[in-house]
Every structure is written in structure tokens, then in C-alpha cells.
The first five atom37 places (N, CA, C, CB, O) and aatype in JSON, in Angstrom:
{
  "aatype": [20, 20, 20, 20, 20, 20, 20, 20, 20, 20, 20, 20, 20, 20, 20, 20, 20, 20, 20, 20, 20, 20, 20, 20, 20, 20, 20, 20, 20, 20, 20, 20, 20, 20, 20, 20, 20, 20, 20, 20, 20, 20, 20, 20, 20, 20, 20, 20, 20, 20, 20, 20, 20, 20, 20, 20, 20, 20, 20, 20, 20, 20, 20, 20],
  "atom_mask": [
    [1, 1, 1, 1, 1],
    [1, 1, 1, 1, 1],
    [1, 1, 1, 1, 1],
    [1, 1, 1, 1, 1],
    [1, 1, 1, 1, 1],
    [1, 1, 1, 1, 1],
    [1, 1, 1, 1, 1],
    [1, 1, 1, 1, 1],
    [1, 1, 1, 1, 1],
    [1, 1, 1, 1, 1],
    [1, 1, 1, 1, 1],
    [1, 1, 1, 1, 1],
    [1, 1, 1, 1, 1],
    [1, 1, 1, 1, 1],
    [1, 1, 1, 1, 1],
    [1, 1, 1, 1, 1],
    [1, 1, 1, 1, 1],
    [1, 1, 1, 1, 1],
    [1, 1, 1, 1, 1],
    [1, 1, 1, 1, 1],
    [1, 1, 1, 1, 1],
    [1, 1, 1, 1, 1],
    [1, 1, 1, 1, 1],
    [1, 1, 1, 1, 1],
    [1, 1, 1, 1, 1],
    [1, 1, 1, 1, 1],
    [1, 1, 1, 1, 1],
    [1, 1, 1, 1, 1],
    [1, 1, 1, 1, 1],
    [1, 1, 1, 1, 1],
    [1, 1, 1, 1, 1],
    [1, 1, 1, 1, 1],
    [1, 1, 1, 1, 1],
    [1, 1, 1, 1, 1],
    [1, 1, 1, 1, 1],
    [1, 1, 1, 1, 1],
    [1, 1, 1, 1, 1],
    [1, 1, 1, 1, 1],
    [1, 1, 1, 1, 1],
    [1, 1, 1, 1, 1],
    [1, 1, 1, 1, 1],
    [1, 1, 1, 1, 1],
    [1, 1, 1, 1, 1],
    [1, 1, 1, 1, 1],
    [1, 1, 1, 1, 1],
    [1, 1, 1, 1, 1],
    [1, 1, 1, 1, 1],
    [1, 1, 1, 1, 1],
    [1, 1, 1, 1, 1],
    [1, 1, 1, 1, 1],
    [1, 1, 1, 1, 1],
    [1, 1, 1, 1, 1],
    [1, 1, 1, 1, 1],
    [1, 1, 1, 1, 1],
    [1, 1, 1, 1, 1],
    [1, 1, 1, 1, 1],
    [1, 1, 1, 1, 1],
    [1, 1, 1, 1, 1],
    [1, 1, 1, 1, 1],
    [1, 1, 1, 1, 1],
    [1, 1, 1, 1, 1],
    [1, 1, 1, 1, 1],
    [1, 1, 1, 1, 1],
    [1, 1, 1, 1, 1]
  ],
  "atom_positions": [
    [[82.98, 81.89, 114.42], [82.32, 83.03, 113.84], [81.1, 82.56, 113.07], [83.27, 83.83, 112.95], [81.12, 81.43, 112.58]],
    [[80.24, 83.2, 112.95], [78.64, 82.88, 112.52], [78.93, 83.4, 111.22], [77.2, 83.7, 113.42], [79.59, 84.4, 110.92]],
    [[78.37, 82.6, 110.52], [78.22, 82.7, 109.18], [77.02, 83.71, 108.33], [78.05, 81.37, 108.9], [75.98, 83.06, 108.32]],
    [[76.85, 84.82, 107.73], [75.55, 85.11, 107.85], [74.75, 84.48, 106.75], [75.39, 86.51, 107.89], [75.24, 83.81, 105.84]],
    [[73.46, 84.75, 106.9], [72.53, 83.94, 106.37], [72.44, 84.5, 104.79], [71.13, 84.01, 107.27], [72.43, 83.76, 103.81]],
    [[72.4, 85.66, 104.77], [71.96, 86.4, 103.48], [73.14, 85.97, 102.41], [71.84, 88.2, 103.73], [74.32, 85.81, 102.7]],
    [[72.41, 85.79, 100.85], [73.41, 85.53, 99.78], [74.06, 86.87, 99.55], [72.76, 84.93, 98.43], [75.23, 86.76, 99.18]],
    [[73.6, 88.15, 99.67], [74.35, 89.16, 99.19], [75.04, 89.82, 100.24], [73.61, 90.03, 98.46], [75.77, 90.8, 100.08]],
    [[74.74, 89.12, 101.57], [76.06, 89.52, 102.3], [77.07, 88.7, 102.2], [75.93, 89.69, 103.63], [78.19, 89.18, 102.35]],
    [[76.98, 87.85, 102.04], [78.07, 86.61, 101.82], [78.95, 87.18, 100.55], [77.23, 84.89, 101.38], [80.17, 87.3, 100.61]],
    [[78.29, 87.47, 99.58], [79.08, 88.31, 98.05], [79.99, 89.34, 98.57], [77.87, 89.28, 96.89], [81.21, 89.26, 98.42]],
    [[79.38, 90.31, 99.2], [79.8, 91.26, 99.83], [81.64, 91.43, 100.41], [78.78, 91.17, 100.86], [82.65, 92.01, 100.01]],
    [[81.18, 90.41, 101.72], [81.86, 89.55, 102.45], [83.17, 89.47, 101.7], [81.14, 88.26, 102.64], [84.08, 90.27, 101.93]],
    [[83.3, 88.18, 100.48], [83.62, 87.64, 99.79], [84.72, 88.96, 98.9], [82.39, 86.89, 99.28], [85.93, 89.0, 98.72]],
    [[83.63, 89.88, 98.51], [84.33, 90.89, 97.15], [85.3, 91.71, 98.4], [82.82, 92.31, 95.94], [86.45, 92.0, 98.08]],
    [[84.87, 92.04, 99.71], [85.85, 92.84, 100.68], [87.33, 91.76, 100.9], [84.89, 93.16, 102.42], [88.53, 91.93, 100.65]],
    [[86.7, 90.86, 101.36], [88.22, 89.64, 101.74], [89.32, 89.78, 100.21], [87.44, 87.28, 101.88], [90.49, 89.91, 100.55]],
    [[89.14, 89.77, 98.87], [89.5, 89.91, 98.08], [90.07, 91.27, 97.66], [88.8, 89.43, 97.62], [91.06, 91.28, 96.93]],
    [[89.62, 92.19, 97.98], [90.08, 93.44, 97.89], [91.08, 93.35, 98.96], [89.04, 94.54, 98.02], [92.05, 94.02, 98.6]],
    [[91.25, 92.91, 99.94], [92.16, 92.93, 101.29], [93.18, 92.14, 100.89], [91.51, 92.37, 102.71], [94.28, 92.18, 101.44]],
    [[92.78, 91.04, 99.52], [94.42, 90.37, 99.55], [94.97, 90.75, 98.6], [94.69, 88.87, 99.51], [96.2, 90.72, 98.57]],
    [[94.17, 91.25, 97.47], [94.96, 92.3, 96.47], [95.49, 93.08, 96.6], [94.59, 92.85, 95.8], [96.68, 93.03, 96.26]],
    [[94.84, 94.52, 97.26], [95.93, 95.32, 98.02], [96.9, 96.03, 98.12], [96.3, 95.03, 98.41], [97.18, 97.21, 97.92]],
    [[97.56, 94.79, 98.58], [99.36, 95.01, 98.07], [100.12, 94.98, 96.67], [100.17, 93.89, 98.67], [101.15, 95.47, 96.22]],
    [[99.04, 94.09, 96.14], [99.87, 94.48, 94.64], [99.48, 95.45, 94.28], [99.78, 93.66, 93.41], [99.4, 95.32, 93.06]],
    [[99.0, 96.92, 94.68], [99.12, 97.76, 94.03], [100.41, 98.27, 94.1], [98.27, 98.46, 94.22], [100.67, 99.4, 93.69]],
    [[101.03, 97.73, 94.46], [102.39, 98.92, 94.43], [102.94, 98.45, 92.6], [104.16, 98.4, 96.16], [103.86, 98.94, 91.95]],
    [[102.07, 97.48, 92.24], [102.87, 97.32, 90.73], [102.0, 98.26, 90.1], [102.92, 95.66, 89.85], [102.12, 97.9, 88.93]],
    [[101.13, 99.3, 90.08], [100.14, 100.07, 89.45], [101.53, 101.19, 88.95], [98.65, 100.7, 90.62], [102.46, 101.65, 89.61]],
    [[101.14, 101.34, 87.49], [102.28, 102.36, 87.17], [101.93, 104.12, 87.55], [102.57, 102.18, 85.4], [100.92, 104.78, 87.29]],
    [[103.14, 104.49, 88.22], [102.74, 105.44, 89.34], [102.91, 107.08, 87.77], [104.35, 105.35, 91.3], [103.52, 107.0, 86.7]],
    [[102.22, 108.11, 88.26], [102.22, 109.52, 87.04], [103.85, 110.08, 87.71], [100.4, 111.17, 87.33], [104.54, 109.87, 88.71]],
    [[103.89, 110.6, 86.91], [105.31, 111.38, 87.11], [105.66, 112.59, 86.01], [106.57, 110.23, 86.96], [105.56, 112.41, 84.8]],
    [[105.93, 113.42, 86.4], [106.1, 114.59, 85.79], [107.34, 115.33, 85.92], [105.18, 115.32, 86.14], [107.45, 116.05, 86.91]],
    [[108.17, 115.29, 85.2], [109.41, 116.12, 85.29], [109.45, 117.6, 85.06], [110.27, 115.62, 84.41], [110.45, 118.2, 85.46]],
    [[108.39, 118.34, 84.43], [108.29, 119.68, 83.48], [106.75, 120.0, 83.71], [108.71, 119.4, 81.63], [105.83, 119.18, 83.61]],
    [[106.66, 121.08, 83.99], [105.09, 121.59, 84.25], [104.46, 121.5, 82.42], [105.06, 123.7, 85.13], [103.29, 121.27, 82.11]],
    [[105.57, 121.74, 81.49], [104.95, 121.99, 80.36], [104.69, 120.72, 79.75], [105.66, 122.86, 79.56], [103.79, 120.59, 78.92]],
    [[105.23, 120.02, 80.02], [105.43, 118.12, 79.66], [104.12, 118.18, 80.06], [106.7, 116.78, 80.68], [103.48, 118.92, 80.81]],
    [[103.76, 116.87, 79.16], [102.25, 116.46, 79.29], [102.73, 115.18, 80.33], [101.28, 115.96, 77.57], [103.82, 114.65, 80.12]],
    [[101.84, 114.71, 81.46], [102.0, 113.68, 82.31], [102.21, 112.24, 81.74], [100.91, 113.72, 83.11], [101.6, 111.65, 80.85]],
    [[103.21, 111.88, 82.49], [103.87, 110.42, 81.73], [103.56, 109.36, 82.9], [105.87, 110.47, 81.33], [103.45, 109.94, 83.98]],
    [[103.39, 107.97, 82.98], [103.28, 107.16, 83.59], [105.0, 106.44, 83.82], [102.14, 106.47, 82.95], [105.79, 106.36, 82.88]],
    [[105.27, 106.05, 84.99], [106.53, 104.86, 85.52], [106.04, 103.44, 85.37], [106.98, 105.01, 87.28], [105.25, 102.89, 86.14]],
    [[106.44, 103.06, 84.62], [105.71, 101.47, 83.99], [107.54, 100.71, 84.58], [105.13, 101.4, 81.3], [107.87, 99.73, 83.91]],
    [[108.1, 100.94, 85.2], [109.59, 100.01, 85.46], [109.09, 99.13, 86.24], [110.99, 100.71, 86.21], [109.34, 97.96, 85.94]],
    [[108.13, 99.43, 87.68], [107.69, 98.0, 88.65], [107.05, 97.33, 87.76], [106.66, 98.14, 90.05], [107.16, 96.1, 87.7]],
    [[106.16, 98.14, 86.8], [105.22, 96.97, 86.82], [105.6, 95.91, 85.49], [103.57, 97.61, 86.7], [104.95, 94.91, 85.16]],
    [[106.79, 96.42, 84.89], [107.51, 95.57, 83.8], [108.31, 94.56, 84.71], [108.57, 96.52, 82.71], [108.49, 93.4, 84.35]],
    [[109.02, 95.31, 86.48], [109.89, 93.84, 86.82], [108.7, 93.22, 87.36], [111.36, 93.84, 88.05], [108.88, 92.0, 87.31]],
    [[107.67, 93.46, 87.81], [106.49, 92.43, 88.19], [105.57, 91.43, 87.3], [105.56, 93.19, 88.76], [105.1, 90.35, 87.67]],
    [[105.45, 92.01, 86.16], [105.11, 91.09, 84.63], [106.58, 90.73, 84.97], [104.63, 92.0, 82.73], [106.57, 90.73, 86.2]],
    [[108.23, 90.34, 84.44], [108.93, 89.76, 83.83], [108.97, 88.43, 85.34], [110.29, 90.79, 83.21], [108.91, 87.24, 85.02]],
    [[109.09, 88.85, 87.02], [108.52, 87.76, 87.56], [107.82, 87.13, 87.99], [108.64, 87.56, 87.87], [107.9, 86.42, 88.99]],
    [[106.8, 87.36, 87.08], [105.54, 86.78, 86.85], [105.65, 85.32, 86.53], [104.87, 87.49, 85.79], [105.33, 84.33, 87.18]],
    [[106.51, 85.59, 84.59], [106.33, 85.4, 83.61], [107.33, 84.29, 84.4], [106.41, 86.39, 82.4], [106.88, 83.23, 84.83]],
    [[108.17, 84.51, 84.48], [109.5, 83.58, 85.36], [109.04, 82.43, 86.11], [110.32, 84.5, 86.61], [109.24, 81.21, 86.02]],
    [[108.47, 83.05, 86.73], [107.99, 81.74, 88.19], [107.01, 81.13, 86.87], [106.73, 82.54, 90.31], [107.38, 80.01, 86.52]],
    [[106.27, 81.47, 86.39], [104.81, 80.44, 85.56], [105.88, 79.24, 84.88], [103.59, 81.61, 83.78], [105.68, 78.03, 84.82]],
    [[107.25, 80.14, 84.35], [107.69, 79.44, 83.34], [108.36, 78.37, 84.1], [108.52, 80.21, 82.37], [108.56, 77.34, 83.47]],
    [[108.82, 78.41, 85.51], [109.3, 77.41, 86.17], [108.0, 76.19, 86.81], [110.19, 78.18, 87.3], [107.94, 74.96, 86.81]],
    [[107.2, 77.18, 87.26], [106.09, 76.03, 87.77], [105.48, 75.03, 86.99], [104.99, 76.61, 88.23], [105.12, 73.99, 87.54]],
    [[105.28, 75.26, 85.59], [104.85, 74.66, 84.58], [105.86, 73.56, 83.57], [104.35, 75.78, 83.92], [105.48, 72.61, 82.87]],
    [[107.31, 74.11, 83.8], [108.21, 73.51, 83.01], [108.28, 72.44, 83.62], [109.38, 74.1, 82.77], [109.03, 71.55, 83.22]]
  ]
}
């Protein structure tokens, strides 16, 4: 594959490939949820607390 010449397509390039491997971790984005029309809208923060706690886990093993 040809490389292109231009620096700001290459950035471009670069910021798309990165968005494509991130991605998937959105599923840790804390999702709205609403039980009650009168309730003011609340966020589900549970993935993204077990995704911080094995985060935090694996760093603490790779590093120990």
C-alpha cells in the first residue's frame, strides 16, 4: 500500500486508525437511564467501575 505524501493526510490517517481501535471501549461509557418520567436522568456508572477496578488490577500485576 502507498503511503501518501501529504503530512495532514498522514494525521488524518493516523487520528481515523485510532478511533477504529478505541471503539470498542465504548461500551465502558456510562450509559443514561431513567426509571420515572419525573426523575431527573441518572447515568449507569457499574461497567465502567468493573472496567476502572480491571484496569487497576492488571497495572497492579504488570508492574508488581
Amino acid at each position: 500500500m502507498k503511503r501518501p505524501d501529504c503530512f495532514g493526510v498522514r494525521v488524518l490517517l493516523f487520528v481515523k486508525r485510532l478511533i477504529y481501535f478505541l471503539a470498542p471501549l465504548a461500551v465502558f461509557f456510562p450509559t443514561r437511564k431513567t426509571s420515572n418520567l419525573m426523575e431527573r436522568r441518572r447515568r449507569d456508572w457499574n461497567l465502567t467501575m468493573i472496567g476502572l477496578a480491571y484496569l487497576t488490577t492488571h497495572l497492579i500485576t504488570v508492574y508488581s
